[in-house]
C-alpha positions as CSV (number, residue, x, y, z in Angstrom):
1,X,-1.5,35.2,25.1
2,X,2.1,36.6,24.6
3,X,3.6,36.1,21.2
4,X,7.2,37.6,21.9
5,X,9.8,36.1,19.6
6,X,12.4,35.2,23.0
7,X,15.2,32.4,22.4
8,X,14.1,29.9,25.2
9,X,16.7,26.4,25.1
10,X,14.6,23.8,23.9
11,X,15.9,21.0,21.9
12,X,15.6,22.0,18.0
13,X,13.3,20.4,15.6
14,X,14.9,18.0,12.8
15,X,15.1,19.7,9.8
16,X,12.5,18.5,7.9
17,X,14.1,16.7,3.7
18,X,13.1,18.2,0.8
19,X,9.8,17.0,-0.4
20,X,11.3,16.1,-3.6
21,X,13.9,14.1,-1.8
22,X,11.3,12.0,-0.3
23,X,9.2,11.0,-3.2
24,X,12.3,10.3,-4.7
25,X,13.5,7.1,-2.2
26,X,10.2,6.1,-1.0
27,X,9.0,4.9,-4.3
28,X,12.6,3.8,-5.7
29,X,12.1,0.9,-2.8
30,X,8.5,0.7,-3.8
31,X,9.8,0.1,-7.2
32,X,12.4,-2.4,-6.4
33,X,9.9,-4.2,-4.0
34,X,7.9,-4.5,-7.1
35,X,10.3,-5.9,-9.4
36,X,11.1,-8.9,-7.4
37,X,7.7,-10.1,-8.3
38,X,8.4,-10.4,-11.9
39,X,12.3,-10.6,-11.5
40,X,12.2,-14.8,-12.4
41,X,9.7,-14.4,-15.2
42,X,12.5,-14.9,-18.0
43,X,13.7,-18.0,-16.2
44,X,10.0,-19.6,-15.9
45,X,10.7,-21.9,-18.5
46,X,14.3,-22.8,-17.4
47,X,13.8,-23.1,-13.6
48,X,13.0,-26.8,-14.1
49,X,16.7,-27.6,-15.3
50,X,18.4,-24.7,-13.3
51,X,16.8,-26.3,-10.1
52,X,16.7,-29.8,-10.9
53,X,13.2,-30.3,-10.2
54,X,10.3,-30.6,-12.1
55,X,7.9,-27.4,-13.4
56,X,5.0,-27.8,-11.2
57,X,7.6,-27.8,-8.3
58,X,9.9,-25.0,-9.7
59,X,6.8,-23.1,-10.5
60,X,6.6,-22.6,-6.6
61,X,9.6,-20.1,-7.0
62,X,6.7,-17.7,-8.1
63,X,3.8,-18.8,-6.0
64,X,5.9,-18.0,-2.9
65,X,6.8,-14.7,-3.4
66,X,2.8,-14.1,-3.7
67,X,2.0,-16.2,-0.9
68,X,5.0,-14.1,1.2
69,X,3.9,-11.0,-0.1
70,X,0.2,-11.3,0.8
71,X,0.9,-12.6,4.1
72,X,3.5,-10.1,5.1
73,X,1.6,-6.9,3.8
74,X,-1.6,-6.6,6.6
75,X,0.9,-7.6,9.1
76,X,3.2,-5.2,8.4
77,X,1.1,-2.1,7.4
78,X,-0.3,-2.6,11.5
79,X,3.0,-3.0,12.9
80,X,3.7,0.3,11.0
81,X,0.6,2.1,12.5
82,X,1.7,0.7,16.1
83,X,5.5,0.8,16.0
84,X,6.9,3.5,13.6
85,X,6.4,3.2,9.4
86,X,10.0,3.8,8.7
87,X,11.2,1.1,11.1
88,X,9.2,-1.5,9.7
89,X,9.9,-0.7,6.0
90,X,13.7,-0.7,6.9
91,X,13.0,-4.4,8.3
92,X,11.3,-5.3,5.1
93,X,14.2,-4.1,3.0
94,X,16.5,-5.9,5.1
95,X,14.6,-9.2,4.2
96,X,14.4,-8.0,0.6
97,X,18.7,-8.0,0.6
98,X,18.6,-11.4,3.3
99,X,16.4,-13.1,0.3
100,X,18.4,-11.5,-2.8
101,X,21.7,-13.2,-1.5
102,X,20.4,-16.6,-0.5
103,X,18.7,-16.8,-4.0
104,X,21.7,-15.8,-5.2
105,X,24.7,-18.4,-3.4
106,X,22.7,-21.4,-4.3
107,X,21.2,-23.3,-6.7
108,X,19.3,-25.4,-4.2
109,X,15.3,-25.7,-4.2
110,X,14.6,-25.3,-0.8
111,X,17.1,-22.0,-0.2
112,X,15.6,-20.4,-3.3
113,X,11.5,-20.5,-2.2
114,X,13.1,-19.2,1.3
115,X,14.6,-16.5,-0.4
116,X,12.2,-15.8,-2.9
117,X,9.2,-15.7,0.3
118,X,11.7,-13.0,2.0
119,X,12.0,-10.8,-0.6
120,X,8.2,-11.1,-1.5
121,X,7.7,-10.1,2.1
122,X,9.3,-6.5,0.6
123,X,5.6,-5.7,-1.1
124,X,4.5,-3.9,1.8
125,X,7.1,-0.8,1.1
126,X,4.7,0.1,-1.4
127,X,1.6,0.9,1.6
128,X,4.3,2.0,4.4
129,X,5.6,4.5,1.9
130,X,2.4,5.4,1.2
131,X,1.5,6.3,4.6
132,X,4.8,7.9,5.6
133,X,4.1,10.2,2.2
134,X,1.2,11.4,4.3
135,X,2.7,12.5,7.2
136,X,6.2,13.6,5.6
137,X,4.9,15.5,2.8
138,X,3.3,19.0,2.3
139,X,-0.3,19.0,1.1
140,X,0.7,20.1,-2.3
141,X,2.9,17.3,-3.0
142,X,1.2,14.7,-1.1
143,X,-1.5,13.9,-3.8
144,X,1.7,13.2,-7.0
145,X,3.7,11.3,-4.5
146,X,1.4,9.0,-3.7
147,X,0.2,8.8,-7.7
148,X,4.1,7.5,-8.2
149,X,4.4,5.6,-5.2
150,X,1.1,3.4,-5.8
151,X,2.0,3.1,-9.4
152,X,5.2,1.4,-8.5
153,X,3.4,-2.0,-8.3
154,X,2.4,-1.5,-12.1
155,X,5.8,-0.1,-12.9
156,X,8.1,-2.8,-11.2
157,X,6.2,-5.3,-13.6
158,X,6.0,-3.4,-16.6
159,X,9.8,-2.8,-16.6
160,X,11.1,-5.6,-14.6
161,X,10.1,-7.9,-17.5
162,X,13.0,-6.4,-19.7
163,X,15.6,-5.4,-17.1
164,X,15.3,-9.3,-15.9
165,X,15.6,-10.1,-19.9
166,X,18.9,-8.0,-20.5
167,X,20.3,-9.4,-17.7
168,X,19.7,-13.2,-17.7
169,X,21.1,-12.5,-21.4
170,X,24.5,-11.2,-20.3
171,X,25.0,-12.8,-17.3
172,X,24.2,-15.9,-15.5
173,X,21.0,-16.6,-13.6
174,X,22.4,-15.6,-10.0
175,X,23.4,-12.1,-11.5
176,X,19.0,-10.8,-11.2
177,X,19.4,-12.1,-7.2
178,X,22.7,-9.8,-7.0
179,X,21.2,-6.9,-8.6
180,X,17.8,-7.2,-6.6
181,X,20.1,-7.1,-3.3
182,X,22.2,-4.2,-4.3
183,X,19.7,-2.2,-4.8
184,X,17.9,-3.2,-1.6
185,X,20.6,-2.2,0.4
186,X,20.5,0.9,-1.3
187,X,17.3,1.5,-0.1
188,X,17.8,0.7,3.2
189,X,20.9,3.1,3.0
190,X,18.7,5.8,2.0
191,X,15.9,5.0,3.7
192,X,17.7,5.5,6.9
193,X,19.5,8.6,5.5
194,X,16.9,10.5,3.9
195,X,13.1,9.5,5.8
196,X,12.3,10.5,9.2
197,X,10.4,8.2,11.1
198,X,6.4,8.9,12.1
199,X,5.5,10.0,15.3
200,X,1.8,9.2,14.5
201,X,1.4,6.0,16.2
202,X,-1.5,4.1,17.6
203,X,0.4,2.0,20.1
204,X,-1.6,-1.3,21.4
205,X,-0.5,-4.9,21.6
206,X,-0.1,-6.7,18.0
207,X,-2.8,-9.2,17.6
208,X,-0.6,-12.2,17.1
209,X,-3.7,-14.4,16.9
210,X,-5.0,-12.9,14.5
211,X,-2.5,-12.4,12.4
212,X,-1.8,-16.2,12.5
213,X,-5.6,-17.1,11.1
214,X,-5.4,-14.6,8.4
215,X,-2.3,-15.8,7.1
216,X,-3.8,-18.8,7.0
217,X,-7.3,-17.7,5.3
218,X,-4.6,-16.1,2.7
219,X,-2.7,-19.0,2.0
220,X,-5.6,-21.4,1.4
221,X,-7.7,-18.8,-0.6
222,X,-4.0,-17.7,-2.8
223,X,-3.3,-21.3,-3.3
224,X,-6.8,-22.5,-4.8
225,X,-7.0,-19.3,-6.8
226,X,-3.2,-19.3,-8.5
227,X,-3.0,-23.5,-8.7
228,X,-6.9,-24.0,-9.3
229,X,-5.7,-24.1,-13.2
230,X,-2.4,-26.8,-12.4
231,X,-4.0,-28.5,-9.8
232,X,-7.3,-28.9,-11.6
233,X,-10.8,-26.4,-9.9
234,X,-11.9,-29.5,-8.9
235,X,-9.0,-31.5,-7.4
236,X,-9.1,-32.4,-3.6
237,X,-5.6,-29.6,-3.4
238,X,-7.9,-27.0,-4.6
239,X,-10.9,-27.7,-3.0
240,X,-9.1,-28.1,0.3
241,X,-7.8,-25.2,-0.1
242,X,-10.4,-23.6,-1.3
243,X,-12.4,-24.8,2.1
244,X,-9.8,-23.6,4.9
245,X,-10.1,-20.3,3.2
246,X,-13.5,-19.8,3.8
247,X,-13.2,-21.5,7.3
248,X,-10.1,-19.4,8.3
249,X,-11.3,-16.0,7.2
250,X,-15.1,-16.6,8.7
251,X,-13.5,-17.2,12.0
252,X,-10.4,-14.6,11.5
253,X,-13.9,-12.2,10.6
254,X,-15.4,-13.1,14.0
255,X,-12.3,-12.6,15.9
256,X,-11.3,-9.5,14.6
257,X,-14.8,-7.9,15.8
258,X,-14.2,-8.9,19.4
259,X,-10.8,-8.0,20.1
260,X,-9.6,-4.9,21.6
261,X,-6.7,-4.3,19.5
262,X,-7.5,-5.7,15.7
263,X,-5.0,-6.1,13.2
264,X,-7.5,-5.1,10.2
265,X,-10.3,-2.9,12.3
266,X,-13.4,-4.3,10.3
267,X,-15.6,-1.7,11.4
268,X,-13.3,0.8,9.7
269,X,-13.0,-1.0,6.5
270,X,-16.9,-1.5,6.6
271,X,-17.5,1.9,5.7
272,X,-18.8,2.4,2.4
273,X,-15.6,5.0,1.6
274,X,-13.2,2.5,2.5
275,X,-14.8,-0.8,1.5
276,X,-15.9,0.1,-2.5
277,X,-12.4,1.0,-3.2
278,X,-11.1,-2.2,-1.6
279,X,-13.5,-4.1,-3.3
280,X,-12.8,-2.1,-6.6
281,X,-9.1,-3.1,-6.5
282,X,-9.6,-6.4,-7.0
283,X,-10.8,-5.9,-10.6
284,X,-8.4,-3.2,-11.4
285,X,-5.8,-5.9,-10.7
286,X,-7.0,-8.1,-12.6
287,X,-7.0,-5.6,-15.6
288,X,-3.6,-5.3,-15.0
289,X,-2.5,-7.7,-15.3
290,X,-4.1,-9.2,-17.4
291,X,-1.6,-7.6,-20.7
292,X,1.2,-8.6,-18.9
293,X,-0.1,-12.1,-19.2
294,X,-1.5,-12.0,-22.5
295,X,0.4,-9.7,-24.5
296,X,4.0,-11.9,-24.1
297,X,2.8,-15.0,-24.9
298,X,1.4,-13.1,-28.4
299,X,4.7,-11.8,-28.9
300,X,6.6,-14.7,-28.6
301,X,4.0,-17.1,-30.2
302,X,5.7,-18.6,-33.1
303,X,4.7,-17.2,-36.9
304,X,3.8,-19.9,-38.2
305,X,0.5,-20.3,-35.3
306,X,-1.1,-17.6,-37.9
307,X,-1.7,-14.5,-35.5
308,X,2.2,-14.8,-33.3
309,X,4.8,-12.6,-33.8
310,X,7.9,-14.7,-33.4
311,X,9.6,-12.4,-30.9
312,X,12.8,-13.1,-28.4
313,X,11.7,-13.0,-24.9
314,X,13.9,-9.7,-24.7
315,X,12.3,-8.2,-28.0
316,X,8.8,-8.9,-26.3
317,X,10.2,-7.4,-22.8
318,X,11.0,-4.1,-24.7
319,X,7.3,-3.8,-27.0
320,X,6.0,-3.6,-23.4
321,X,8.1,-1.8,-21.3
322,X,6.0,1.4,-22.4
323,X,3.7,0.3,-20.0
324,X,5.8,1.4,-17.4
325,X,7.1,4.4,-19.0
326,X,3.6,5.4,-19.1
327,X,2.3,5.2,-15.6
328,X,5.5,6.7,-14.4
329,X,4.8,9.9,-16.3
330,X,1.5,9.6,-15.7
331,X,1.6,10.1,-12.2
332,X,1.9,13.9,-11.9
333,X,-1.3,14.2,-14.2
334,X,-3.0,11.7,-12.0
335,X,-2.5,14.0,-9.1
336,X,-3.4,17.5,-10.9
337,X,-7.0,15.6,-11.4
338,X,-7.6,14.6,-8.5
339,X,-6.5,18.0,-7.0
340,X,-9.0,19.9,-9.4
341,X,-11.5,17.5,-9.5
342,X,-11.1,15.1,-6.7
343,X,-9.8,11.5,-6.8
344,X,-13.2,9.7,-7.6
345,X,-12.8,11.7,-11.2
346,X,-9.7,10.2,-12.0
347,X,-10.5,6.8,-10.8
348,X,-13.4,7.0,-13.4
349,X,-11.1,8.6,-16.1
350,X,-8.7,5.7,-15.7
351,X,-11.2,2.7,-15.3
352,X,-12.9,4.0,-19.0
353,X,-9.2,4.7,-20.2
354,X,-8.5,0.3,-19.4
355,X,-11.6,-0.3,-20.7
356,X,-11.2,1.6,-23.8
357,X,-7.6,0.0,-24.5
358,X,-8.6,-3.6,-23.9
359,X,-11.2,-3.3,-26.6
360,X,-9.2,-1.8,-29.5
361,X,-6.8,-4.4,-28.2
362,X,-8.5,-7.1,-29.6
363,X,-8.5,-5.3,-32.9
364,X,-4.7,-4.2,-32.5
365,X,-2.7,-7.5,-32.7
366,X,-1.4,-7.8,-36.0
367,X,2.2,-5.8,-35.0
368,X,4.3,-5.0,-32.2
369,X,3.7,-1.2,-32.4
370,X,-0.1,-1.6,-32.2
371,X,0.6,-4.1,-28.8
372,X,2.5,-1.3,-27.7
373,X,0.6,1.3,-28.4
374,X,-2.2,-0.8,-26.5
375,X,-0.4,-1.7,-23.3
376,X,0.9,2.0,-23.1
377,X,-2.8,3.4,-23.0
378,X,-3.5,0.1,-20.4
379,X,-0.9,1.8,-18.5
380,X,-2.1,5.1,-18.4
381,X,-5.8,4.1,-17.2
382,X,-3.7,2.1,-14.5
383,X,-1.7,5.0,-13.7
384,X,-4.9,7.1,-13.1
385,X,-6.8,4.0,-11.0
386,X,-4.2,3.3,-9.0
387,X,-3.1,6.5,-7.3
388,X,-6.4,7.7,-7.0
389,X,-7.1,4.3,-4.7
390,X,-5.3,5.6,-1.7
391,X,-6.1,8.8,-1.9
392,X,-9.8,7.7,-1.7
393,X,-9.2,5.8,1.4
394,X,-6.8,8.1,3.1
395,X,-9.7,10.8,3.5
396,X,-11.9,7.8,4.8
397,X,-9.4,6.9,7.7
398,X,-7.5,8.1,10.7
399,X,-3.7,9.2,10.2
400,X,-2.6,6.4,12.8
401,X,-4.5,3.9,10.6
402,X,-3.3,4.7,7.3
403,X,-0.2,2.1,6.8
404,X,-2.7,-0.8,8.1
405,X,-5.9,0.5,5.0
406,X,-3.2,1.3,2.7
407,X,-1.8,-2.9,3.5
408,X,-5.0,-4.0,3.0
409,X,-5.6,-2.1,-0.1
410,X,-2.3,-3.8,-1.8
411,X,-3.7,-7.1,-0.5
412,X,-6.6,-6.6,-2.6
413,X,-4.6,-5.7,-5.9
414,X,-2.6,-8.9,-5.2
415,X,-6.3,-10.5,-5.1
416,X,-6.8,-9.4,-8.1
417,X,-3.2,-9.9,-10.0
418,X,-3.6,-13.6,-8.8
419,X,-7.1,-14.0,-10.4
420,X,-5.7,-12.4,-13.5
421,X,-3.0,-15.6,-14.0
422,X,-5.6,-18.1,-12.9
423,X,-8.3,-17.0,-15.8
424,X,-5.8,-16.2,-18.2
425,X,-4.4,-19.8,-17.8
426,X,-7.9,-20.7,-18.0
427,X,-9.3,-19.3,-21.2
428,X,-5.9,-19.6,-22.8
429,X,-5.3,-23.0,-22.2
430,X,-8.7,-23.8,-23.6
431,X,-8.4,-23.1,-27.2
432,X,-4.4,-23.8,-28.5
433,X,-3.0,-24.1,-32.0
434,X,-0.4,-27.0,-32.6
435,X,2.7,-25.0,-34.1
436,X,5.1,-29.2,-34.4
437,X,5.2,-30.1,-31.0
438,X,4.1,-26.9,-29.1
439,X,0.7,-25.9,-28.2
440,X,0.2,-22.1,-28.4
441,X,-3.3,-19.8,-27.2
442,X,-5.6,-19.4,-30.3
443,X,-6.1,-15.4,-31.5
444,X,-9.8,-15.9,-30.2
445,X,-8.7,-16.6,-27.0
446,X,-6.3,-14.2,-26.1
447,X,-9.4,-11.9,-27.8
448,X,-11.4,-13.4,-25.1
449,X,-9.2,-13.0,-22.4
450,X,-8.4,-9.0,-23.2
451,X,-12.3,-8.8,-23.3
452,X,-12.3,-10.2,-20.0
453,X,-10.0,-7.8,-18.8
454,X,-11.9,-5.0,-20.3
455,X,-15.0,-6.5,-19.0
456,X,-13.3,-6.0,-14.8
457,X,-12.6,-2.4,-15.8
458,X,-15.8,-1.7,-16.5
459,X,-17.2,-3.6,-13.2
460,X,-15.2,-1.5,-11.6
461,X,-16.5,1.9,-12.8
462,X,-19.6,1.1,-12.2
463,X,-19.2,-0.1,-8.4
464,X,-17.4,2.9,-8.2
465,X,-20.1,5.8,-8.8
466,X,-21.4,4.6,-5.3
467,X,-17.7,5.5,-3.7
468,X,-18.9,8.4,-1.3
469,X,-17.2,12.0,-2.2
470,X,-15.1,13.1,0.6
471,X,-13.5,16.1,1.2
472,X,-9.6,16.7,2.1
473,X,-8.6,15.4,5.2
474,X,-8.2,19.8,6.0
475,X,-11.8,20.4,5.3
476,X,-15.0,19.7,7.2
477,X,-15.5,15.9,7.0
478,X,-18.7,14.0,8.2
479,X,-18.5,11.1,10.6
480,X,-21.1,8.3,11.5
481,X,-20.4,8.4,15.2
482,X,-18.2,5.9,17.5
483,X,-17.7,2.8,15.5
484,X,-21.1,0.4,14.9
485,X,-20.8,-3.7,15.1
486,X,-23.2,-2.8,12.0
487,X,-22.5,-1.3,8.7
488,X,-23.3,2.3,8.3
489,X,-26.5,2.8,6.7
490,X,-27.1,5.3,3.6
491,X,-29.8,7.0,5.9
492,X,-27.5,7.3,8.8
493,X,-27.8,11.0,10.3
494,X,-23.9,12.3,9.4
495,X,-22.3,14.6,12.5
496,X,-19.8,16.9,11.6
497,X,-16.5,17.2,13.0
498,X,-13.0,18.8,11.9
499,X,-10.7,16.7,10.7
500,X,-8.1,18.1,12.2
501,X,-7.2,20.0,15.9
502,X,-4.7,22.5,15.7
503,X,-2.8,24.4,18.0
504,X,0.8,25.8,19.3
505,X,2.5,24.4,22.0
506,X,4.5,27.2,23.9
507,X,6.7,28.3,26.4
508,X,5.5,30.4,29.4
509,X,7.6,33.3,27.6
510,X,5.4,32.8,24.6
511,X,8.8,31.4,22.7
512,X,7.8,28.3,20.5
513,X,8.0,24.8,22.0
514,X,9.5,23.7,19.0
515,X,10.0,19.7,19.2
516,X,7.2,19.2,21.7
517,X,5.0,16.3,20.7
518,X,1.3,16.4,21.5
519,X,-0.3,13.4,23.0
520,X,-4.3,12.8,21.9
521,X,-6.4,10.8,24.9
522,X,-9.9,9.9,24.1
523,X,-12.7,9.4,26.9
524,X,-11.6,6.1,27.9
525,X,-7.8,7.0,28.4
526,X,-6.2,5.3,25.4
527,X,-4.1,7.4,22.9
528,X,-5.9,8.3,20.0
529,X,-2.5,10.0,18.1
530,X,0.4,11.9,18.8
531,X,1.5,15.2,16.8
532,X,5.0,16.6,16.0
533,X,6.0,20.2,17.0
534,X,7.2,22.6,14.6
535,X,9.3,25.1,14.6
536,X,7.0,27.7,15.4
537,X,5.1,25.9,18.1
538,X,2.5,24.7,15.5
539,X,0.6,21.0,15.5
540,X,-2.4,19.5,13.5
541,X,-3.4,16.2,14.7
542,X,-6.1,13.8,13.1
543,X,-8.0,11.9,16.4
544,X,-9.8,9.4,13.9
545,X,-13.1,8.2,14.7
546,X,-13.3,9.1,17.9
547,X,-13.1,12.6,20.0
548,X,-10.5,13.4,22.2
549,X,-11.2,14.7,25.6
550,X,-7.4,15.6,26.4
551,X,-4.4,16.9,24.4
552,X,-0.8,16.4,26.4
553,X,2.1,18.3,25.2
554,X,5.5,17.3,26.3
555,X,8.9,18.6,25.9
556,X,12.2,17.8,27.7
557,X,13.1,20.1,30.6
558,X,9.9,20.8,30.9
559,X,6.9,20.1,32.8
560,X,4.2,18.5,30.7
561,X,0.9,20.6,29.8
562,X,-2.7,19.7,29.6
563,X,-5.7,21.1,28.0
564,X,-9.5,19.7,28.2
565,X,-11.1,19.6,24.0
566,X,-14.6,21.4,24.7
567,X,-17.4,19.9,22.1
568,X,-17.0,21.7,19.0
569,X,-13.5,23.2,19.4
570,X,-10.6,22.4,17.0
571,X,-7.9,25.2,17.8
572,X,-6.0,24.9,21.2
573,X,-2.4,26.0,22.5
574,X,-0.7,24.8,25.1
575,X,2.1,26.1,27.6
576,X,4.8,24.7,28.7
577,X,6.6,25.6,32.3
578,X,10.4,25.0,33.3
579,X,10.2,21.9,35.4
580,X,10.9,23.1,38.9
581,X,10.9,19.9,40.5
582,X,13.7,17.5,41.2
583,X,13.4,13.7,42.7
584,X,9.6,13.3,41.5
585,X,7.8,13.8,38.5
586,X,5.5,17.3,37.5
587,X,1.8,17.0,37.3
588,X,0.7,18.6,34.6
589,X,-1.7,21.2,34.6
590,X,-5.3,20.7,32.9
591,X,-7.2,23.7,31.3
592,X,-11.2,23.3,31.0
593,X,-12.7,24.8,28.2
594,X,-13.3,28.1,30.1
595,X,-9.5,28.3,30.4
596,X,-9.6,28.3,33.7
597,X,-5.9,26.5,35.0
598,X,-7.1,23.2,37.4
599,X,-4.7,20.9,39.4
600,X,-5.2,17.1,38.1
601,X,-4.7,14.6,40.9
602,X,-3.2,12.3,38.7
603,X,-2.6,12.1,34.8
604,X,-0.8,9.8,32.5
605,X,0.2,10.3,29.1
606,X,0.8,7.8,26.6
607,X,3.5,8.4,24.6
């Protein structure tokens, strides 16, 4: 085939931002996202008075923003996969700002829980960033930005505590709703300026029905876990609750198996290298934030209790905000590991790391240098367990699936930070000391609780030796055929594929194609993926789980081209011709693996 270097008009390829660019404003939303969920945590004890209401009602000023964010992250990580990422992030951020200014106009109950759901709904930047990281970024900075941007949930609450401190100290209560906003629309600004949108897209109708039943499953299941301790674990509210969970995600389960278009695809999530680190979230969430829960009320527990340390709110904001100091600069390292070592290594690193902290942490409570020495190293292990997560189940999945497994990933650390609050409140509340007329946790049971904590991180290494190694999405990867209604089995024969089909798309002059976008068309005629053009022609596009039979390149002002995928091959180029039709549309021409130039009857490409 021709390779002259010829100047052909075609439309030219966006210039692709700096790398460093992009990590930069993807996880500065991440990070805002995330400090909405702690933004109100100064005001806890306040909000009664502030909202004229009473605590177990102003308490739902929290719960909703949970409740939001868990609903909201699935949802939106598949409308990513189908629609664009970018798109549906800039939506979320748009909610963020909608739900910063009502919260901060009004001092009304009911406006305040609207706004606070809306800007929990914001959570799911953290797995669209992730995602759009993966097909934005260069292999060698794909593995630290997505170390920083999955950190972000751990960073928002390890330094929103303090930010949301200083604040509510200088300024009234409205002034956190106004700062929260600002920077959302910065976001959104930059976001818009600075990310280009995906063109890895799986198409498909949104499965509103579903959708609807897992919210539902989530609410019930969020409810009895964060309320369990207010409402009492055996109340009719908690049991209820408790009960349309199961109900709801039973039947959600069932559904989702039988529909053509899923919102979570079960069968994908069933596999071992995508369901253990799921599962192994949940615990690592819990772990935490489990310190964040624990560690303040230490602080601030009055001297005279016998183990507290009589800090201001702000004081105790500051003796932790290491915590998220640490995992920010610990992100880099997390990446280098898993780069040399792969990402299973640092996931065990940081899991031992947690583990490690949380029992010289029941030792270290006697000053505010030893509990910030402590949460610092609880950051670290955090740092290293939670960017090693997606990375873990990016190999496992296709590229058009990756903003739906990264959704449900966050789901499951949201499991697990929920959880945390409801033993802490447990355990704490279960042995007090009477300092006058306040009841404060004993020293043995915060010791209990961090033991708890340490306890999950240690659950969690060990469920996470059986996390399969996989290779880079680049290398030779093994696959388990077309998707089973039955989980994989460990003595499943493994057939190997490439990851990845590359090619060029050209022009009959051998010029580059640049801006063409290759279409992917499995067996049964549904797209599979579609894959940018660069400037040199060049494409690499991930089919998923299933083979493609037909790649269809397509550029304006000219006609489209076709080429059959023979069993075994993984390179193919493509040639474009000037359309040389007018008043009906060019058929485009199919090559068969013996290159051999056939006339298709008919052929439609999704797009």
């Amino acid at each position: 085939m021709p390779q002259a270097a010829v100047s052909v008009p075609s439309s030219p390829a966006p210039t692709a931002p700096r790398p460093a660019l992009v990590v930069t404003v993807l996880s500065s939303v991440g990070l805002v996202a995330s400090l909405c969920l702690t933004l109100v945590v100064p005001l806890v004890s306040q909000l009664p008075r502030l909202l004229e209401t009473s605590a177990a009602t102003a308490s739902w000023v929290i719960t909703s923003t949970l409740l939001a964010g868990a609903v909201a992250t699935p949802i939106a990580g598949r409308l990513g996969d189908m629609v664009g990422k970018r798109r549906v992030l800039l939506a979320t951020l748009g909610l963020l700002v909608v739900g910063s200014v009502l919260c901060a106009v009004t001092a009304d109950l009911v406006p305040v829980l609207v706004g606070r759901s809306l800007q929990g709904v914001a959570v799911s930047a953290v797995p669209l960033g992730i995602s759009l990281m993966r097909d934005t970024l260069p292999p060698a900075r794909l593995g630290s930005g997505i170390a920083l941007m999955s950190a972000t949930l751990g960073i928002g609450g390890g330094l929103g505590l303090p930010l949301a401190a200083i604040i509510v100290q200088l300024a009234d209560w409205h002034a956190l709703f106004w700062v929260a906003g600002g920077l959302g629309l910065v976001g959104v600004v930059l976001v818009a300026l600075v990310i280009p949108e995906s063109t890895t897209r799986t198409g498909g109708r949104f499965d509103a029905g579903g959708a609807v039943v897992l919210s539902i499953g989530l609410i019930g299941l969020l409810l009895a876990v964060s309320k369990g301790a207010e409402w009492g674990w055996t109340s009719a509210a908690t049991l209820t609750s408790a009960a349309i969970a199961v109900v709801a995600l039973l039947g959600w389960g069932f559904y989702e198996l039988r529909v053509r278009d899923p919102l979570v695809d079960l069968r994908l999530n069933a596999r071992r290298a995508v369901l253990l680190p799921n599962l192994i979230s949940i615990p690592v969430g819990v772990a935490m934030f489990t310190g964040m829960v624990v560690f303040p009320q230490l602080l601030t527990a009055p001297v005279a209790s016998g183990h507290g340390l009589g800090m201001s709110l702000l004081a105790a904001g500051v003796t932790l905000a290491p915590m998220g100091l640490v995992m920010m600069a610990m992100s880099p390292v997390t990446a280098r590991i898993s780069a040399a070592a792969g990402p299973r290594t640092s996931l065990w690193i940081g899991l031992v790391v947690i583990a490690v902290a949380y029992l010289a942490g029941i030792f270290l409570v006697g000053a505010a240098w030893q509990v910030s020495l402590v949460i610092a190293v609880i950051g670290a292990g955090v740092a290293l367990s939670y960017g090693s997560l997606p990375a873990l189940i990016m190999r496992a999945v296709p590229t058009t699936r990756t903003a739906a497994a990264n959704g449900l990933n966050t789901l499951m650390r949201s499991i697990g930070t929920s959880a945390a609050s409801a033993v802490a409140a447990v355990v704490l509340s279960a042995s007090t000391v009477a300092v006058g007329d306040t009841l404060v946790p004993s020293l043995g049971a915060i010791r209990t609780t961090l033991l708890i904590a340490a306890g999950c991180a240690v659950l969690a290494l060990l469920v996470s030796f059986a996390v399969p190694s996989l290779p880079e999405p680049t290398e030779e990867v093994e696959e388990f055929g077309p998707a089973q209604p039955a989980e994989v089995t460990e003595d499943a024969v493994p057939v190997a594929r490439p990851a990845l089909l590359r090619g060029r798309v050209l022009h009959d002059d051998g010029g580059p194609a640049a801006g063409a976008r290759v279409t992917l068309v499995g067996n049964d005629g549904r797209q599979l993926a579609v894959a940018p053009v660069d400037q040199d022609g060049a494409f690499a596009a991930d089919p998923g789980p299933h083979r493609p039979v037909l790649l269809i390149a397509a550029l304006a002002g000219a006609a489209p081209a076709a080429v059959h995928v023979a069993p075994g091959q993984d390179t193919l180029d493509l040639v474009l011709s000037p359309t040389r039709t007018r008043g009906r549309t060019a058929v485009p021409e199919i090559t068969g693996a013996s290159s051999t130039p056939t006339r298709a009857p008919r052929c439609t490409a999704h797009s």
